[in-house]
C-alpha positions, 0 to 999 in steps of 0.5 A: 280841617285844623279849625274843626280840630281846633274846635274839637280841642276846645270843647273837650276842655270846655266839658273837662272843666264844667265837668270838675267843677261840678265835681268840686261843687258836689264835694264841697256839699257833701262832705261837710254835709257828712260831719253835721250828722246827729249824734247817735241817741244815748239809749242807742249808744247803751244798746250797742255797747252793752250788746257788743259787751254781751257777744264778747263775754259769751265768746270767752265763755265758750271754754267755761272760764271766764277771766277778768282779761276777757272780760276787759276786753269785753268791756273795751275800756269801760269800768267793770265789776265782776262777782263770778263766785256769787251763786248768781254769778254776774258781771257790770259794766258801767257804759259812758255816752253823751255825758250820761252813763248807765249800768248793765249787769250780765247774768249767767243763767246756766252759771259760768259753763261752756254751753252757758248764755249770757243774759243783760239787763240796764241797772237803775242805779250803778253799784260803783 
C-alpha cells in the first residue's frame, strides 16, 4: 500500500509540472507575441481621435455654451483653434499620429445651441 501511494505521489507531481511548463511555455509565447502588434493605421488613429473630439464637444454643448475649458478637454491635449463668434462658428484641432498630423474642423450647423449637432470634417492643409 505505501508503494501505490508512493506512486500516486509521484505521478501528481509529475502532471504539476508538466502542467506549469506548459504554462511557462504558453506564456513565454504569448506575451512578447502581445507587443509585436502593428501600429494602429495613421487615418485610423485621425478617425478615432477626432471622433472622440466630435462626442466631447457635443457633450459640452448640451447647456449651449461652449468654453475654451471643454473645449481642451475635448481635444485631450492637442493643439485647438476656436472661432465661435464667426457666423459659422468652428472649432480645429490638429491631431498627432505616427510622425504625421492632420487638421479637423468641427462645424456647428444649428450654430452653438443646445439641441445643436456637431459636424467634422479632415482639413487638407492646417491653419496653424
Amino acid at each position: 500500500m505505501t508503494r501505490w501511494l508512493g506512486g500516486c505521489a509521484g505521478l501528481t507531481a509529475g502532471a504539476a509540472v508538466l502542467a506549469f511548463a506548459a504554462v511557462a511555455l504558453w506564456v513565454a509565447y504569448a506575451v512578447p507575441a502581445f507587443f509585436d502588434r502593428a501600429e494602429v493605421p495613421t487615418d485610423e488613429s485621425f478617425g478615432k481621435q477626432s471622433g472622440l473630439t466630435r462626442s466631447r464637444i457635443a457633450q459640452a454643448l448640451g447647456d449651449g455654451v461652449l468654453t475654451d475649458q471643454e473645449i481642451s478637454h475635448a481635444a485631450t491635449g492637442n493643439e485647438w483653434q476656436a472661432r465661435l463668434t464667426d457666423p459659422t462658428p468652428r472649432v480645429v484641432v490638429k491631431y498627432r499620429a505616427n510622425d504625421s498630423h492632420r487638421c479637423y474642423s468641427f462645424l456647428f450647423p444649428d450654430g452653438l445651441t443646445e439641441r445643436g449637432t456637431v459636424g467634422s470634417v479632415p482639413l487638407d492643409r492646417c491653419p496653424f
